[in-house]
C-alpha positions in Angstrom: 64.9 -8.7 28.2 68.8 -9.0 27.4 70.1 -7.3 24.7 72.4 -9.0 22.1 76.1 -8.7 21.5 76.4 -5.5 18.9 79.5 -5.2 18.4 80.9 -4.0 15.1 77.1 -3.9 13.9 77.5 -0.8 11.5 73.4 0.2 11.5 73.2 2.1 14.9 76.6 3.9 13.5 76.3 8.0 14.3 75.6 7.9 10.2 72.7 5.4 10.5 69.2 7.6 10.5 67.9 8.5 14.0 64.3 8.8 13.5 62.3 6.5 16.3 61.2 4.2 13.9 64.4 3.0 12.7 65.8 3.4 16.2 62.7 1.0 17.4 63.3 -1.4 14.9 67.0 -2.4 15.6 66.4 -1.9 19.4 63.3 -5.1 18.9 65.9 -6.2 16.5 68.3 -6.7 19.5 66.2 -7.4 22.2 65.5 -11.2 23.5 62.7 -12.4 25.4 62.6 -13.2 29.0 59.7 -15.2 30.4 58.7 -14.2 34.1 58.5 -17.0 36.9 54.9 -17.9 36.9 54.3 -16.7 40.0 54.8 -13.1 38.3 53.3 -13.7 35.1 49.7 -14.7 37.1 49.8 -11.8 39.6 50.0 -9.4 36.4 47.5 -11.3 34.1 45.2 -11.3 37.4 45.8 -7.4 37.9 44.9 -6.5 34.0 41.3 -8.9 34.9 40.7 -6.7 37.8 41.1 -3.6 36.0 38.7 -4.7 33.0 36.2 -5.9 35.4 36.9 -2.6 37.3 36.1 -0.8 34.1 33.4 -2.4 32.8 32.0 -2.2 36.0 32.4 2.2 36.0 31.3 1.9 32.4 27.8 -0.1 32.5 25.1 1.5 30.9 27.0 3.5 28.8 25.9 3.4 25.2 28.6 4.2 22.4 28.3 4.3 18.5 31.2 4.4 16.2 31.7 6.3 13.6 31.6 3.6 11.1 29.5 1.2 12.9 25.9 0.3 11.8 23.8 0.5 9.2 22.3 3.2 6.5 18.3 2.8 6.5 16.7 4.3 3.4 14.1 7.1 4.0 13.8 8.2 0.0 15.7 8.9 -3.0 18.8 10.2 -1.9 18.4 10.1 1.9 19.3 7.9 4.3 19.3 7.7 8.0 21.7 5.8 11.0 19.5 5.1 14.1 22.1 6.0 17.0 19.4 6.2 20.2 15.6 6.0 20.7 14.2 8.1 23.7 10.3 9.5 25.1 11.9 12.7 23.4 12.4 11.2 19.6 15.0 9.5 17.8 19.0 10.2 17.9 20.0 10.1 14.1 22.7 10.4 11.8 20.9 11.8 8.4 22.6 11.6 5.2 21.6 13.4 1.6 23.0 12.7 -1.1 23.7 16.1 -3.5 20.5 17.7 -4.7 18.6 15.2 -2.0 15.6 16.8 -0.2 13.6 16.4 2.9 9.5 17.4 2.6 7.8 20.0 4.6 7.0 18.7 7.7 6.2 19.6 11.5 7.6 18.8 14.5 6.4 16.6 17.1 9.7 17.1 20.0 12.3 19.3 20.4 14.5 18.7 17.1 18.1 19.6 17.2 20.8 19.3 14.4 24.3 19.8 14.0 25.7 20.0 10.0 28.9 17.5 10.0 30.0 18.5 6.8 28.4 19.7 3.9 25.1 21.8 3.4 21.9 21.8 4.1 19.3 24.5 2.7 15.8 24.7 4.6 13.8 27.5 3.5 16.0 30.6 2.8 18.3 30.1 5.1 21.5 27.7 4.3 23.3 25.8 6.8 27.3 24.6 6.5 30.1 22.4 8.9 29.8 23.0 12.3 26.3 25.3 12.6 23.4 24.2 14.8 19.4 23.9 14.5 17.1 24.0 16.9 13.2 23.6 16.1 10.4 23.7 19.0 7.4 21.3 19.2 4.8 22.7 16.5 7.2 24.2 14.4 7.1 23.9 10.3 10.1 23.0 8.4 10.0 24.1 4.8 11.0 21.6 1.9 15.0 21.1 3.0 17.6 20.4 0.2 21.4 19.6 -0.3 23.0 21.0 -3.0 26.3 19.8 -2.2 25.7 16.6 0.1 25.2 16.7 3.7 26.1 14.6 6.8 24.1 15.8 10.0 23.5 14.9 13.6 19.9 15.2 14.4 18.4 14.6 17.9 14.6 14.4 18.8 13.4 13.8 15.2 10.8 11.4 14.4 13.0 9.1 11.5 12.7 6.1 12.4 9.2 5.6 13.1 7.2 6.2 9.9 3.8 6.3 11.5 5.1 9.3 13.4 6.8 10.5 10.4 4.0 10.7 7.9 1.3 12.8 10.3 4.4 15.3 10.7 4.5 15.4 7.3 1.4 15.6 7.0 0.7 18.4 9.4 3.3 20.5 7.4 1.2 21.0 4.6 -1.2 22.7 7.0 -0.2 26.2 6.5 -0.1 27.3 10.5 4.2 28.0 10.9 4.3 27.6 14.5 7.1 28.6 16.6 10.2 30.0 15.7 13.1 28.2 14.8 16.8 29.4 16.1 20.4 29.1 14.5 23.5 29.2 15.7 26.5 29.7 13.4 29.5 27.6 13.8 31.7 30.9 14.0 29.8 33.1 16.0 28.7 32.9 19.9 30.4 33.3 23.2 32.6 31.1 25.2 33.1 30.6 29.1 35.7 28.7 30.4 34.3 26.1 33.0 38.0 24.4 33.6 41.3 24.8 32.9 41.6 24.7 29.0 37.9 24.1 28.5 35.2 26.6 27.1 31.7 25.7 26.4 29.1 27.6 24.7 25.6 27.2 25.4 23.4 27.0 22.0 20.2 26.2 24.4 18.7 26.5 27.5 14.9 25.3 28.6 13.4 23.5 31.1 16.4 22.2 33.3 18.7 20.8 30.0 21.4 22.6 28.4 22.5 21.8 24.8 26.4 23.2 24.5 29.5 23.1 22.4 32.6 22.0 24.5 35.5 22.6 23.6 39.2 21.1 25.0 42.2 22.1 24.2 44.8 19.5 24.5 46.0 17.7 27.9 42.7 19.4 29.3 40.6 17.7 31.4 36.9 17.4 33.5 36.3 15.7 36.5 34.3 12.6 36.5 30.5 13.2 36.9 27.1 11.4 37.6 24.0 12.1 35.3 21.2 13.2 36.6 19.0 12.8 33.1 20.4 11.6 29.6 23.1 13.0 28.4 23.8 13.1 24.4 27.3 13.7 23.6 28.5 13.8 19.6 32.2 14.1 18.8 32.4 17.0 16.3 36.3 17.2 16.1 39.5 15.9 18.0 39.3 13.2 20.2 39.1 12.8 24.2 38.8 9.7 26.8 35.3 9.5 28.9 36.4 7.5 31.5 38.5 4.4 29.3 36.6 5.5 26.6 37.9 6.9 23.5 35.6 9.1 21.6 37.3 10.4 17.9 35.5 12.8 15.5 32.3 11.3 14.1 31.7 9.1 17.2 28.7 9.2 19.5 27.7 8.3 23.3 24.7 8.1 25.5 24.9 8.3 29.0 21.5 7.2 30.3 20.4 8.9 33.6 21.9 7.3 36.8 24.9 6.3 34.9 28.4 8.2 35.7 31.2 9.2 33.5 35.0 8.5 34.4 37.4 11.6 34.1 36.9 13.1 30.6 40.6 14.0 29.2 41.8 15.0 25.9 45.0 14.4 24.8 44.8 15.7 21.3 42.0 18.9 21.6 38.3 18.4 21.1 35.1 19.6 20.0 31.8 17.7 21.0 28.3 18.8 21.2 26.2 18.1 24.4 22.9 17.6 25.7 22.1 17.1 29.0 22.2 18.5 32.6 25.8 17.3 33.5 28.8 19.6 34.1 30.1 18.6 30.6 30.2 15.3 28.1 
């Protein structure tokens, strides 16, 4: 590109403003277009197919769910459910309450996990805010949950989504055996260990071979690429960071499926994500 006669032109004057978008706009201002030989302009459009191919290729398998993508399935008055994954170990859900919203008593058929996005979520005695984490065994009993405020959670291994499977746990919580114990994890408590340069996980739970984790990045971090030896559940709590050419922002969700493999993991910007699975991290 050659730039333009500016002579005389008073705007990039020491008095004009300096900040970069003015400073873009009368450099594109200025600038004319050169078109490459042909020869040029196919060797780079047949280098940028190679690399999508290339990625595509590292990516396959992969399953990603935006933040904003899909759609809201009613389970009552005041709740509602976004299917994310289906797996042998229960569903992968985003669960929504509206305020004053509740969920029944109810027992669990899988491992249930759940992370509060925002808002509350009151089961029992015990209230949970942003940011805290729920695990329930097989055989546990929920109490009657409720939102006073609204709530957004993640919830892994529940039954929503298959009503069959929902109604006999419901109907198994009204039996009045409580089961196992179920475990919390306050956002603001726990210990970290770093496990890279600028990254710290903490481990919320640990049975049978599978590790369920906060990570945490702090920005221009990074973790070297990885193969999965089982699923591997990774929610985007805060931040944003690149698996592979993937970008994952707050909110968004990805699956790696076993025998799949995840490209460097970098953050440019700091992140938090929760993780499930047996990999290194994300």
């Amino acid at each position: 590109m050659n730039p333009k006669n500016n002579q005389g032109d008073e705007s990039l004057s020491s008095n004009s403003p300096t900040d970069e978008k003015t400073l873009l706009d009368v450099l594109a201002d200025r600038l004319t277009p050169v078109m490459p030989p042909e020869t040029q302009r196919q060797s780079l459009r047949n280098r940028l197919l190679e690399r999508v191919a290339d990625s595509a290729a590292r990516h396959e398998g992969l399953i990603t769910r935006r933040r904003g993508e899909g759609g809201w399935r009613k389970v009552k008055a005041g709740v509602a459910m976004k299917l994310l994954w289906s797996s042998e170990e229960g569903n992968s859900v985003l669960l929504r309450l509206d305020p004053g919203a509740s969920l029944p008593e109810h027992r669990h058929r899988f491992v249930e996990e759940a992370v509060v996005l925002s808002g509350d979520l009151q089961m029992g005695q015990e209230v949970l805010g942003t940011g805290d984490y729920h695990v329930s065994p097989p055989g546990s009993r929920h109490r009657k949950s409720v939102s006073h405020e609204g709530c957004l959670a993640y919830v892994r291994g529940t039954s929503l989504g298959d009503e069959r499977t929902v109604a006999l746990e419901v109907i198994s919580g009204l039996l009045p055996y409580q089961g196992p114990a179920s475990a919390t994890a306050a956002a603001d408590g726990g210990e970290w260990s770093e496990i890279a340069p600028g990254v710290a996980h903490r481990i919320l739970r640990s049975a049978d071979g599978v590790l369920s984790r906060l990570v945490r990045m702090a920005p221009g971090s990074q973790v070297e690429a990885h193969a999965h030896e089982r699923d591997e559940e990774c929610m985007m709590l805060e931040g944003d960071a690149f698996l592979g050419d993937i970008l994952l922002q707050a909110g968004d969700y990805q699956v790696a499926p076993a025998g799949t493999w995840h490209g460097l993991l970098h953050s440019d910007h700091g992140a938090l994500l929760f993780v499930r699975g047996a990999a290194p991290c994300a």
